[in-house]
Chimera marker file (.cmm) of the C-alpha trace (Angstrom):
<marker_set name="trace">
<marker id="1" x="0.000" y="0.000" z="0.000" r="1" g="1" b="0" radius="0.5"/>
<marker id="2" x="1.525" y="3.310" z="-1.135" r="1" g="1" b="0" radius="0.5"/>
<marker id="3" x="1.910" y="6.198" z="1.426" r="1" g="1" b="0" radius="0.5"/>
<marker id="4" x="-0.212" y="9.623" z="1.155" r="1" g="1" b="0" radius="0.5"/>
<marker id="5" x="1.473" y="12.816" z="1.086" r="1" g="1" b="0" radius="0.5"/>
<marker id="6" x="1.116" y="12.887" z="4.508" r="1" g="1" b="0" radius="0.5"/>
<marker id="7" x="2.659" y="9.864" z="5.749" r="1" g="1" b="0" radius="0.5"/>
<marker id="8" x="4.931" y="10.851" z="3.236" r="1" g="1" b="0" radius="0.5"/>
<marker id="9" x="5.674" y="13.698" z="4.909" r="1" g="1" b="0" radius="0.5"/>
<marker id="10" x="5.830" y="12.579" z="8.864" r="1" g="1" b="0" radius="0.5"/>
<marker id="11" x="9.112" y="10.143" z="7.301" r="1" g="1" b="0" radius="0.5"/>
<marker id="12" x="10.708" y="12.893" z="5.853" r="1" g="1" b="0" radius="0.5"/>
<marker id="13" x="10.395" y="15.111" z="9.174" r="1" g="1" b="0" radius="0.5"/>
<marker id="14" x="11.306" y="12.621" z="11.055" r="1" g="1" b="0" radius="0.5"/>
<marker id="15" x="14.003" y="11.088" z="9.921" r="1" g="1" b="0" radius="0.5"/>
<marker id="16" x="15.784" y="14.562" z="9.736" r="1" g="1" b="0" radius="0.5"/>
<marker id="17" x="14.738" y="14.644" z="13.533" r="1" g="1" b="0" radius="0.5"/>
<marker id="18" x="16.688" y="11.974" z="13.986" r="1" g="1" b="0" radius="0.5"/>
<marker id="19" x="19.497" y="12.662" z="11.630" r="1" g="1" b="0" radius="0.5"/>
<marker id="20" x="19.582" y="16.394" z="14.335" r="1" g="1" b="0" radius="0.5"/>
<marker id="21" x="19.363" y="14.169" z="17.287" r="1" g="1" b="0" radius="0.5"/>
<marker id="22" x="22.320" y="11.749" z="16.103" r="1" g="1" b="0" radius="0.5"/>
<marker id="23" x="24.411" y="15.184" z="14.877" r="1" g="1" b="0" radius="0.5"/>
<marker id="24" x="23.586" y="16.796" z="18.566" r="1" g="1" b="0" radius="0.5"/>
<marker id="25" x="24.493" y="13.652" z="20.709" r="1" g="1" b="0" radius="0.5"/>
<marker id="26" x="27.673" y="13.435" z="18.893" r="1" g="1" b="0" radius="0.5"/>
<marker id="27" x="28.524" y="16.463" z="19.733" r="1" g="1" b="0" radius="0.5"/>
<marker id="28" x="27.948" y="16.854" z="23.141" r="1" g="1" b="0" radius="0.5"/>
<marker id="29" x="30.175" y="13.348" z="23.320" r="1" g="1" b="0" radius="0.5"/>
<marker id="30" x="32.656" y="15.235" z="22.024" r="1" g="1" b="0" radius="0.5"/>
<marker id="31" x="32.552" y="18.463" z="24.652" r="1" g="1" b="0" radius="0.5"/>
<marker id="32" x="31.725" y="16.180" z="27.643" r="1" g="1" b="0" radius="0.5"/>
<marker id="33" x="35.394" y="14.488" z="27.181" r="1" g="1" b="0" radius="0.5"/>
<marker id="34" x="36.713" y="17.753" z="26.183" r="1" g="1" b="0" radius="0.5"/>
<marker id="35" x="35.398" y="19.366" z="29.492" r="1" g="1" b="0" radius="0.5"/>
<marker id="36" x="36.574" y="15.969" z="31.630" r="1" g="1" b="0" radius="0.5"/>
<marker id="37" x="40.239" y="16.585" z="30.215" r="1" g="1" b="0" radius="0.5"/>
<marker id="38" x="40.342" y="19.569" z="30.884" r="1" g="1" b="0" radius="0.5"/>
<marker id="39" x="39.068" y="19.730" z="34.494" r="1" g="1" b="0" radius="0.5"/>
<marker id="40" x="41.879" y="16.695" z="34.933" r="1" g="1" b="0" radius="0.5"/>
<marker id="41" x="44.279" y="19.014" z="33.230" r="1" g="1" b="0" radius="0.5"/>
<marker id="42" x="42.957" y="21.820" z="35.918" r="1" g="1" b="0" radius="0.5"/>
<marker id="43" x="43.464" y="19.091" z="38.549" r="1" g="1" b="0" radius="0.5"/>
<marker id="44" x="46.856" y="17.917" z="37.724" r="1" g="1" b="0" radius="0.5"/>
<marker id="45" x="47.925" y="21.731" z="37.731" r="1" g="1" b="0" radius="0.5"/>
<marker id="46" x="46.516" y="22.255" z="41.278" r="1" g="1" b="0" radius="0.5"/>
<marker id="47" x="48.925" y="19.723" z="42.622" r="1" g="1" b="0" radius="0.5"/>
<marker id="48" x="51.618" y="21.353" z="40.768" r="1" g="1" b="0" radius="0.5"/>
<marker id="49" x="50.785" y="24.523" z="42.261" r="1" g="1" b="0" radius="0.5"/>
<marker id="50" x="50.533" y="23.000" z="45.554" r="1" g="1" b="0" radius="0.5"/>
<marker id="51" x="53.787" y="22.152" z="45.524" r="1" g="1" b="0" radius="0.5"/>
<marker id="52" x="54.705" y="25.129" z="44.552" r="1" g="1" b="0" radius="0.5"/>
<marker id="53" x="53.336" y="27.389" z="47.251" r="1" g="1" b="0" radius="0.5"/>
<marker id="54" x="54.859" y="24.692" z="49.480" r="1" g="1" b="0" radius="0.5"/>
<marker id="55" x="58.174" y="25.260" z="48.493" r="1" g="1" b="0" radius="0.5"/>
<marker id="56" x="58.695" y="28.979" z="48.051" r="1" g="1" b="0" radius="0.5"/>
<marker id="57" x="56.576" y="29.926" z="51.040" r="1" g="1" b="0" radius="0.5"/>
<marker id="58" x="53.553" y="31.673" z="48.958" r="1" g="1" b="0" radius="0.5"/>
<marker id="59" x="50.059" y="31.446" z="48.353" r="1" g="1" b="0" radius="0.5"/>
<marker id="60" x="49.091" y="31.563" z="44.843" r="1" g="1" b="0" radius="0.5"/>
<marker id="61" x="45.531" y="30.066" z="44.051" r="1" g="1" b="0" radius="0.5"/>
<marker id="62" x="45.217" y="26.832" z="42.685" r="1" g="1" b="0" radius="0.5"/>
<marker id="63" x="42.108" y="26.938" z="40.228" r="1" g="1" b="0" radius="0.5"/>
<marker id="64" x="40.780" y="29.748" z="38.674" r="1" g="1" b="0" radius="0.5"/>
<marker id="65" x="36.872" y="30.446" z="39.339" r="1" g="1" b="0" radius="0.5"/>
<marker id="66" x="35.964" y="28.947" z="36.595" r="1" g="1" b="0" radius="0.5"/>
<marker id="67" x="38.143" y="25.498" z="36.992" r="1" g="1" b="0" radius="0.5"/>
<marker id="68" x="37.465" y="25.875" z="41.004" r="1" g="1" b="0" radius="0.5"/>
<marker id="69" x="33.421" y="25.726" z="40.356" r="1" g="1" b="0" radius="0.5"/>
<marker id="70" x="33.495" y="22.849" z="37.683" r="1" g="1" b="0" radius="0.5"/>
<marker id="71" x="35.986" y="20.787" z="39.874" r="1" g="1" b="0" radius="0.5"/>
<marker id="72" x="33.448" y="20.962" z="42.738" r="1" g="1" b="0" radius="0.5"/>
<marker id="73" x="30.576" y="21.070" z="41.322" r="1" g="1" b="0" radius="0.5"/>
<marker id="74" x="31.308" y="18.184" z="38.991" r="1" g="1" b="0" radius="0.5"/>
<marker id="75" x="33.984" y="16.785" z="38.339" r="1" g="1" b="0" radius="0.5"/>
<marker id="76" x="36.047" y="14.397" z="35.935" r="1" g="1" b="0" radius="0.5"/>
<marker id="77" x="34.765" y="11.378" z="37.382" r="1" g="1" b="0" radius="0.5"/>
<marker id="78" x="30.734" y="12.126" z="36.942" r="1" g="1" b="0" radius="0.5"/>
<marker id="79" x="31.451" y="13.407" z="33.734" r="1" g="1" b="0" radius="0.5"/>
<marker id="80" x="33.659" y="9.981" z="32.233" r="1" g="1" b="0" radius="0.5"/>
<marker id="81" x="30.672" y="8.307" z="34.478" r="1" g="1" b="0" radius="0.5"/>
<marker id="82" x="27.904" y="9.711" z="32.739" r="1" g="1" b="0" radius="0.5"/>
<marker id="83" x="30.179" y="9.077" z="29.722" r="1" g="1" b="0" radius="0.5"/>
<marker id="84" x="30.297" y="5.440" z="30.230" r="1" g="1" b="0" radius="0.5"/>
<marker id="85" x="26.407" y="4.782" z="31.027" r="1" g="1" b="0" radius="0.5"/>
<marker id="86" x="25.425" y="6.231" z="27.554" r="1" g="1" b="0" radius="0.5"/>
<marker id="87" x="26.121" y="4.564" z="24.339" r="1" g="1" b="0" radius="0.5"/>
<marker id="88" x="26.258" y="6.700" z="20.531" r="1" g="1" b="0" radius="0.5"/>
<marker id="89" x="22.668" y="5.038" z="19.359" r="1" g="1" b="0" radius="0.5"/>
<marker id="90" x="21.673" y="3.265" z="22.547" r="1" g="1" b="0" radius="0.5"/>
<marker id="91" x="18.107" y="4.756" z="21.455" r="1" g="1" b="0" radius="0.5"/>
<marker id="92" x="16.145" y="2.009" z="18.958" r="1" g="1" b="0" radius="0.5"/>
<marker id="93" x="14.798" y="3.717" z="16.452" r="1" g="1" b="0" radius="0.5"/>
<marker id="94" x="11.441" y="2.059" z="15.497" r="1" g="1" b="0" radius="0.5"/>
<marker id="95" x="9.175" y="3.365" z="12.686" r="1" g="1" b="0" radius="0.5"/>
<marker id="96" x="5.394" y="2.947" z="13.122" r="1" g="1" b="0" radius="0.5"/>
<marker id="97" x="3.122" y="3.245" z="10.375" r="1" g="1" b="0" radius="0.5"/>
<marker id="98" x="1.170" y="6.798" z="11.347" r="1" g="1" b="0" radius="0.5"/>
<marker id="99" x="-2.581" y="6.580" z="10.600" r="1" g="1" b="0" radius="0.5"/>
<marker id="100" x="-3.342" y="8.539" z="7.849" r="1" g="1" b="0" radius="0.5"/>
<marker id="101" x="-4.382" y="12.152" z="9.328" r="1" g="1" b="0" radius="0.5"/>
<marker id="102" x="-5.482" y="15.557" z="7.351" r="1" g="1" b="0" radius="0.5"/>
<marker id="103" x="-7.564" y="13.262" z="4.976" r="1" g="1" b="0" radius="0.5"/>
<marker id="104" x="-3.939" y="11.975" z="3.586" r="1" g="1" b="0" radius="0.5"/>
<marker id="105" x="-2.979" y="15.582" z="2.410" r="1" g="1" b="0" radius="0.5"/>
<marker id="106" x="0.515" y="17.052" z="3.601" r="1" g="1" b="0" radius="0.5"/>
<marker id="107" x="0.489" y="19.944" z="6.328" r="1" g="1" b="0" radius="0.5"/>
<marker id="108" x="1.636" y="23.431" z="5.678" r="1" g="1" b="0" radius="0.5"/>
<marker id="109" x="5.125" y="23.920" z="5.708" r="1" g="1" b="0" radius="0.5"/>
<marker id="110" x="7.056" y="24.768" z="8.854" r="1" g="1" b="0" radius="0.5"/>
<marker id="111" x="10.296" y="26.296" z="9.401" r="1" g="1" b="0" radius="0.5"/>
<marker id="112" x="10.998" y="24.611" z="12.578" r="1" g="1" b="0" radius="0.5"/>
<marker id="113" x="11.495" y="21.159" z="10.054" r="1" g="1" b="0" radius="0.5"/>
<marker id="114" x="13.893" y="22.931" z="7.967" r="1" g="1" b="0" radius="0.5"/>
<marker id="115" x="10.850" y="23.800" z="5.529" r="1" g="1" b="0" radius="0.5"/>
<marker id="116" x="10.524" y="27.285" z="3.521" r="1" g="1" b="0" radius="0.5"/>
<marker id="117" x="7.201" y="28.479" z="4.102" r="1" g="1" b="0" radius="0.5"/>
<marker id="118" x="5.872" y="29.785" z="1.044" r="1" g="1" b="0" radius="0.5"/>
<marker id="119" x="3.943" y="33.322" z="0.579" r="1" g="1" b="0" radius="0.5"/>
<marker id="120" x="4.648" y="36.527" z="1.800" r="1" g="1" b="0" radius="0.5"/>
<marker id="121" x="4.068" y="36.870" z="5.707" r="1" g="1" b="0" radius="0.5"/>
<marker id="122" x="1.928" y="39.900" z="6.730" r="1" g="1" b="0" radius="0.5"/>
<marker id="123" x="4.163" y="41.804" z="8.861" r="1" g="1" b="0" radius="0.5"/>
<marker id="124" x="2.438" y="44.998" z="10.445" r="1" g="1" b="0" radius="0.5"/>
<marker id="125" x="4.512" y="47.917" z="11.203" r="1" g="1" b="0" radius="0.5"/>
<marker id="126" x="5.240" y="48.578" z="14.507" r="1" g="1" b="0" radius="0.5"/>
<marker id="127" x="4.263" y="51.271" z="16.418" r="1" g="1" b="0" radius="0.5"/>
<marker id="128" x="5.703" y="52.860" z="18.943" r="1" g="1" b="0" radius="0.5"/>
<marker id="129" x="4.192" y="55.578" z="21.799" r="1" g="1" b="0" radius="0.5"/>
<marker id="130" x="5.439" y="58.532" z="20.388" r="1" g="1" b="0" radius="0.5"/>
<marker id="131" x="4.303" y="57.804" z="16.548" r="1" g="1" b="0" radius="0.5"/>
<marker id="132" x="0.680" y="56.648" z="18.214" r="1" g="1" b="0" radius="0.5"/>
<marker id="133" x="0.628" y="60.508" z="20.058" r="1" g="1" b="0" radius="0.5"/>
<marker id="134" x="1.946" y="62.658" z="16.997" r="1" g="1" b="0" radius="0.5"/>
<marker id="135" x="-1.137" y="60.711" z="14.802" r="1" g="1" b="0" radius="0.5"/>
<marker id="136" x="-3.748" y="61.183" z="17.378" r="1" g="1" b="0" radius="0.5"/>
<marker id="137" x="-2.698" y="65.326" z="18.249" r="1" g="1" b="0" radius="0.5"/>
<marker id="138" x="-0.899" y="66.343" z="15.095" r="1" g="1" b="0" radius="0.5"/>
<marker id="139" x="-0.728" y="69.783" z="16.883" r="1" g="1" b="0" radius="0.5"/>
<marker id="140" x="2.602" y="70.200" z="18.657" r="1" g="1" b="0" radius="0.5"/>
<marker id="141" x="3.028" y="68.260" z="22.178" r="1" g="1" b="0" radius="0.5"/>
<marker id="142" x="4.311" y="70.914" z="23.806" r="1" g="1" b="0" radius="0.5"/>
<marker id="143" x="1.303" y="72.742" z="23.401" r="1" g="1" b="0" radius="0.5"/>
<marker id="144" x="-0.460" y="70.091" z="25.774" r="1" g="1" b="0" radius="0.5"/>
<marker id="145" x="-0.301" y="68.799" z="28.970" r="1" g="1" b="0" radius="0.5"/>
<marker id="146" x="1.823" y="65.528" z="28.784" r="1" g="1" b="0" radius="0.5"/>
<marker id="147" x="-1.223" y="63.633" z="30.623" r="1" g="1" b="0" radius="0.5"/>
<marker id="148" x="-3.229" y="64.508" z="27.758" r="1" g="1" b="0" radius="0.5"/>
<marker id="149" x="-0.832" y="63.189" z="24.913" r="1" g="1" b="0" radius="0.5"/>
<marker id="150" x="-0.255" y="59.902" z="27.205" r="1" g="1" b="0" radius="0.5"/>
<marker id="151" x="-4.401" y="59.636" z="27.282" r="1" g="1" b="0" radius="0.5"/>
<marker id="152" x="-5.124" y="60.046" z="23.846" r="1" g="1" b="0" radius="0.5"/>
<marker id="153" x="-1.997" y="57.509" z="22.581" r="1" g="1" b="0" radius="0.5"/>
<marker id="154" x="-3.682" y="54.896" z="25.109" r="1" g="1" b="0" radius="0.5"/>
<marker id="155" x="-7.099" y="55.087" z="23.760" r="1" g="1" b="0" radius="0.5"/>
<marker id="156" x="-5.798" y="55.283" z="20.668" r="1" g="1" b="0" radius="0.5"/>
<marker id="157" x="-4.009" y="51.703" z="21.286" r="1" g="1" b="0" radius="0.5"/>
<marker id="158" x="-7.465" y="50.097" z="21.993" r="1" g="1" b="0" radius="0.5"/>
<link id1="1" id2="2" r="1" g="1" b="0" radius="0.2"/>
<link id1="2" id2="3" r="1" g="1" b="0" radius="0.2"/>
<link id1="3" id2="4" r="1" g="1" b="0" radius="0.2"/>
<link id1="4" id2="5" r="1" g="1" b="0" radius="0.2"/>
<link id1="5" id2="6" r="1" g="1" b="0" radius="0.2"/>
<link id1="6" id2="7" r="1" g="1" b="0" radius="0.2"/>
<link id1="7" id2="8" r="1" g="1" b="0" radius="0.2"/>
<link id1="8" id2="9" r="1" g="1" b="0" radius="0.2"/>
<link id1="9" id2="10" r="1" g="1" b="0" radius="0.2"/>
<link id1="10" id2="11" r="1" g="1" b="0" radius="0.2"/>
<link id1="11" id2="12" r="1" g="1" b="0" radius="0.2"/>
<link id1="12" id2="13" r="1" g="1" b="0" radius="0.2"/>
<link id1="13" id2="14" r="1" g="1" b="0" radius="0.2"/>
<link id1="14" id2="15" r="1" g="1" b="0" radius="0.2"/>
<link id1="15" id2="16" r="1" g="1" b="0" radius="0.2"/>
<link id1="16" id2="17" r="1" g="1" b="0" radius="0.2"/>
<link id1="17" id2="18" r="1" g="1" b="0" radius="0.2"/>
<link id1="18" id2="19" r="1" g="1" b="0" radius="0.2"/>
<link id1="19" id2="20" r="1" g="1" b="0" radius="0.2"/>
<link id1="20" id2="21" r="1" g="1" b="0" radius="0.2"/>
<link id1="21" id2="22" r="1" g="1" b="0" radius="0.2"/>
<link id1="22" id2="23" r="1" g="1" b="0" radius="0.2"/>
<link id1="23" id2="24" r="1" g="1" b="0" radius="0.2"/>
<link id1="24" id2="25" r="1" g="1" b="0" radius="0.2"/>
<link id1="25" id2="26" r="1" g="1" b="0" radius="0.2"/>
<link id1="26" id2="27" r="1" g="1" b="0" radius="0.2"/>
<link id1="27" id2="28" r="1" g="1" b="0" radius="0.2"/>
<link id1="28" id2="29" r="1" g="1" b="0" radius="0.2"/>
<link id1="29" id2="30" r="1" g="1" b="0" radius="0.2"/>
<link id1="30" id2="31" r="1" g="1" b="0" radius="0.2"/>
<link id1="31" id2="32" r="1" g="1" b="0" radius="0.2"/>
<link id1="32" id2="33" r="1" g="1" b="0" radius="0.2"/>
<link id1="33" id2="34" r="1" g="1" b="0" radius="0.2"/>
<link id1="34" id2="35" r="1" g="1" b="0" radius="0.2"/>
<link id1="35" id2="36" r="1" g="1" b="0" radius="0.2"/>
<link id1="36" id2="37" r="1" g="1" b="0" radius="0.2"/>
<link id1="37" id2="38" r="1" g="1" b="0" radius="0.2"/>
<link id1="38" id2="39" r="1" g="1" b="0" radius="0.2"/>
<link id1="39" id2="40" r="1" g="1" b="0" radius="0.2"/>
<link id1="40" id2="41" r="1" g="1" b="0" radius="0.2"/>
<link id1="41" id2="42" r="1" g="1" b="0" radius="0.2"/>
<link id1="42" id2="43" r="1" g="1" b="0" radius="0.2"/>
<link id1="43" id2="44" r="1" g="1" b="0" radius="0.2"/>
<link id1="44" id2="45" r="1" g="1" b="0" radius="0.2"/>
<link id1="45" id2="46" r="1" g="1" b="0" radius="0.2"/>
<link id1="46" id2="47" r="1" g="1" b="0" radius="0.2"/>
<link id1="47" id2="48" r="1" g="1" b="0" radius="0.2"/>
<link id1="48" id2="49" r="1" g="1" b="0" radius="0.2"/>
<link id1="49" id2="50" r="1" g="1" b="0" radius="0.2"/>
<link id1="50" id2="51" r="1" g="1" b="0" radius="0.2"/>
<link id1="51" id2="52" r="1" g="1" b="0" radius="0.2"/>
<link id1="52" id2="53" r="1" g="1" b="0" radius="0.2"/>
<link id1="53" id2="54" r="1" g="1" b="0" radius="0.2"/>
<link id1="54" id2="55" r="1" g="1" b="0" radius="0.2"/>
<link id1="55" id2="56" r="1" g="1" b="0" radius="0.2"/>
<link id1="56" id2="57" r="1" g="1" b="0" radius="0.2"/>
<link id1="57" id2="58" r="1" g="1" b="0" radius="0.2"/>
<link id1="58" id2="59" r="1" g="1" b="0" radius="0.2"/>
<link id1="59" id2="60" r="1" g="1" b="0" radius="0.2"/>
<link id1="60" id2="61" r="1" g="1" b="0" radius="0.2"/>
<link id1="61" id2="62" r="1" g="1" b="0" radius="0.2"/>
<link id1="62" id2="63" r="1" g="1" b="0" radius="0.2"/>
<link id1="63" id2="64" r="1" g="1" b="0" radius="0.2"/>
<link id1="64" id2="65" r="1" g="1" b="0" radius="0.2"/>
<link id1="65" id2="66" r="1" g="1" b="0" radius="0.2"/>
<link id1="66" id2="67" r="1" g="1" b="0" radius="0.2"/>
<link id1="67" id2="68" r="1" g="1" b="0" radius="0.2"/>
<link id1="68" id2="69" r="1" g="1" b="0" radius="0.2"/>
<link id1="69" id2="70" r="1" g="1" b="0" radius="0.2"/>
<link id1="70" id2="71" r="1" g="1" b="0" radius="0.2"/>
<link id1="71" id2="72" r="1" g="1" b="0" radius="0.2"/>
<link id1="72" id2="73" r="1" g="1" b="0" radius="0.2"/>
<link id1="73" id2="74" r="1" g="1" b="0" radius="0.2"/>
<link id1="74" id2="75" r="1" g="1" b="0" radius="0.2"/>
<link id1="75" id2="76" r="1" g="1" b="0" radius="0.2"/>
<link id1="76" id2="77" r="1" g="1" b="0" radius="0.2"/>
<link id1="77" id2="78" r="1" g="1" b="0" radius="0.2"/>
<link id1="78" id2="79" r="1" g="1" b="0" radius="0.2"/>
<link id1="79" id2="80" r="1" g="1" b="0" radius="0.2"/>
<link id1="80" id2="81" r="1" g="1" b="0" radius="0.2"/>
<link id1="81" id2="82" r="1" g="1" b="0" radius="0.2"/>
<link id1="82" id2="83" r="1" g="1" b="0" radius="0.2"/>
<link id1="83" id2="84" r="1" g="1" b="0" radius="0.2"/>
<link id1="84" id2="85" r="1" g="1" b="0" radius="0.2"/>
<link id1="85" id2="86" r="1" g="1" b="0" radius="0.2"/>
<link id1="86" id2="87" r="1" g="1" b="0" radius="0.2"/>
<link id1="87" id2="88" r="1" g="1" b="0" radius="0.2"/>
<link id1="88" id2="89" r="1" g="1" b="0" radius="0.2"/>
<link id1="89" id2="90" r="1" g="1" b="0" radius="0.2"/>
<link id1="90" id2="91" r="1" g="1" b="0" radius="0.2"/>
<link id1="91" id2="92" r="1" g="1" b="0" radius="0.2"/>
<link id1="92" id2="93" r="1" g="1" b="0" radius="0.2"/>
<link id1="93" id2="94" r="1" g="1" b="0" radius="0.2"/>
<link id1="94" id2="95" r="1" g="1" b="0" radius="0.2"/>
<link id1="95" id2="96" r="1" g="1" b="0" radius="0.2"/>
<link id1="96" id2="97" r="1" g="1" b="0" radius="0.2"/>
<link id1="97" id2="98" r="1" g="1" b="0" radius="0.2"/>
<link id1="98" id2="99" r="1" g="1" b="0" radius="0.2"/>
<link id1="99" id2="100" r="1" g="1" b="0" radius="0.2"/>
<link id1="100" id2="101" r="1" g="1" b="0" radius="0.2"/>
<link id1="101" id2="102" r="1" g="1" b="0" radius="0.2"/>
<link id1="102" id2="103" r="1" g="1" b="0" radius="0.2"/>
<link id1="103" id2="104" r="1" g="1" b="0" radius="0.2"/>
<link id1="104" id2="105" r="1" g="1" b="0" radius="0.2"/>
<link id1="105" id2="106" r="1" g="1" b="0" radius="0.2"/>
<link id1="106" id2="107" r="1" g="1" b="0" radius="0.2"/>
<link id1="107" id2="108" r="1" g="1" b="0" radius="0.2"/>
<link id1="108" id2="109" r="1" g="1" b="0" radius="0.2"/>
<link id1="109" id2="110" r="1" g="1" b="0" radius="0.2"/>
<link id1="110" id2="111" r="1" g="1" b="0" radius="0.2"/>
<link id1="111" id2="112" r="1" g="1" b="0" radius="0.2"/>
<link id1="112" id2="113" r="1" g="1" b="0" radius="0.2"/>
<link id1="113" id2="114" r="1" g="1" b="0" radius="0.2"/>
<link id1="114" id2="115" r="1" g="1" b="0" radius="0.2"/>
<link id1="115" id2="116" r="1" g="1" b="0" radius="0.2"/>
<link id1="116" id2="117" r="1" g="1" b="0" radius="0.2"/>
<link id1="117" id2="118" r="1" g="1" b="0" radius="0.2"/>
<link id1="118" id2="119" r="1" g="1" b="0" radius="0.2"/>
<link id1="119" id2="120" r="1" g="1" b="0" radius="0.2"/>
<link id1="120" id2="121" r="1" g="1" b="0" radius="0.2"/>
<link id1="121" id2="122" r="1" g="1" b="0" radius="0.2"/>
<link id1="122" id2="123" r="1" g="1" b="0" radius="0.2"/>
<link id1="123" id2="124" r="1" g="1" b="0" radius="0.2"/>
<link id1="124" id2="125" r="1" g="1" b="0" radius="0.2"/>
<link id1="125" id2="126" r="1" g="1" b="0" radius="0.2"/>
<link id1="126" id2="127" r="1" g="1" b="0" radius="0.2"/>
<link id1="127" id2="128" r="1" g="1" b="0" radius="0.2"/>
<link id1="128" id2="129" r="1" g="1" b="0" radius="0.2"/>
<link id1="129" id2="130" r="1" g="1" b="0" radius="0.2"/>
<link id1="130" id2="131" r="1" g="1" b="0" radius="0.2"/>
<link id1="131" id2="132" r="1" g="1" b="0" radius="0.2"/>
<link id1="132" id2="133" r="1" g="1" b="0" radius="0.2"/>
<link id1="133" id2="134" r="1" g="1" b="0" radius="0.2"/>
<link id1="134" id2="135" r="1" g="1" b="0" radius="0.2"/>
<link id1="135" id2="136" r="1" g="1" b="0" radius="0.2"/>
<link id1="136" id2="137" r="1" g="1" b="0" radius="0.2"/>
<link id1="137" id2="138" r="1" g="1" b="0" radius="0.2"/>
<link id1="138" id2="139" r="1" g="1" b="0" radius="0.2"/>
<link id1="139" id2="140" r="1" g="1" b="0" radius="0.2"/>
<link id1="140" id2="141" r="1" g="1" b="0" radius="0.2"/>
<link id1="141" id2="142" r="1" g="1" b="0" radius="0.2"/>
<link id1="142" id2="143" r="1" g="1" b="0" radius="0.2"/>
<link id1="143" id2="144" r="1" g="1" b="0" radius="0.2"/>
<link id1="144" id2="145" r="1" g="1" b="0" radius="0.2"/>
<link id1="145" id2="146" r="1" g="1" b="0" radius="0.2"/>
<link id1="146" id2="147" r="1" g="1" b="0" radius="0.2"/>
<link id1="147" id2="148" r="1" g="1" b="0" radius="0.2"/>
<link id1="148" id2="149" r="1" g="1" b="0" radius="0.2"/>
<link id1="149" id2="150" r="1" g="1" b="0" radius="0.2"/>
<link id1="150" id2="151" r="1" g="1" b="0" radius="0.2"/>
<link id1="151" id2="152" r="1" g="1" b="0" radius="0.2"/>
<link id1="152" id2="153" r="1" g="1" b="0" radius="0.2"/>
<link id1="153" id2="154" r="1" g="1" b="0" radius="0.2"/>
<link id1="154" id2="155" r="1" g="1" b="0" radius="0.2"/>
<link id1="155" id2="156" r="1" g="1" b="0" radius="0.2"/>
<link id1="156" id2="157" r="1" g="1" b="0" radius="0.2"/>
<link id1="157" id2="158" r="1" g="1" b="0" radius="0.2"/>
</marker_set>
């Protein structure tokens, strides 16, 4: 049995959902490990530094804010850890057959799939306080009271 347009259509959007998912998983793989090396990095300089201040007598901090808050509020172990419990496509990826909806035609197009909507969208200008007050008293505002300008541009808003 041949698919409608709008079957059709739920495959295509969906397997580029997928395709974004894969694409965004990969890369936060890649910054996790990038982040765990380099809060061990941070670590193994701390020590260094340690040693340092022990040595000469000084007291030179150890982590910068930045490394100081992701060592304690993380760390390189629950990063590799949440690392390890995850697997690149541990998610099956099973395609039901979607009822045929919208009497099998396609749905409008929508940017949020990657789609061009066709047309030309009604935009309407936007108006601002002191445009609304110069249309509703075209006589100068300093001749009135400001109270008077601010009433007219509200009622001239609803």
């Amino acid at each position: 049995m041949a698919l409608t347009a709008y079957q059709t259509q739920f495959k295509r959007r969906m397997k580029r959902a997928i395709s974004l998912r894969a694409k965004a998983d990969r890369k936060a793989r890649r910054y996790t490990q990038l982040l765990a090396d380099a809060i061990g990095a941070a670590e193994d300089t701390a020590t260094q530094m340690n040693e340092l201040n022990q040595l000469y007598n000084v007291d030179v901090s150890t982590y910068t804010l930045l490394t100081q808050a992701l060592h304690a509020n993380s760390g390189q172990e629950v990063l590799v850890d949440h690392l390890a419990q995850s697997t690149p496509g541990e998610e099956a990826v099973l395609f039901n057959q979607v009822p045929d909806g919208n009497g099998g035609q396609p749905l409008p197009n929508n940017p949020l799939f990657g789609e061009v909507v066709t047309g030309t969208p009604i935009i309407p200008p936007a108006q601002t306080a002191k445009a609304l007050a110069q249309q509703v008293a075209p006589t100068s505002a300093s001749a009135m009271p400001a109270t008077e300008v601010d009433n007219q541009a509200s009622e001239a808003l609803t």
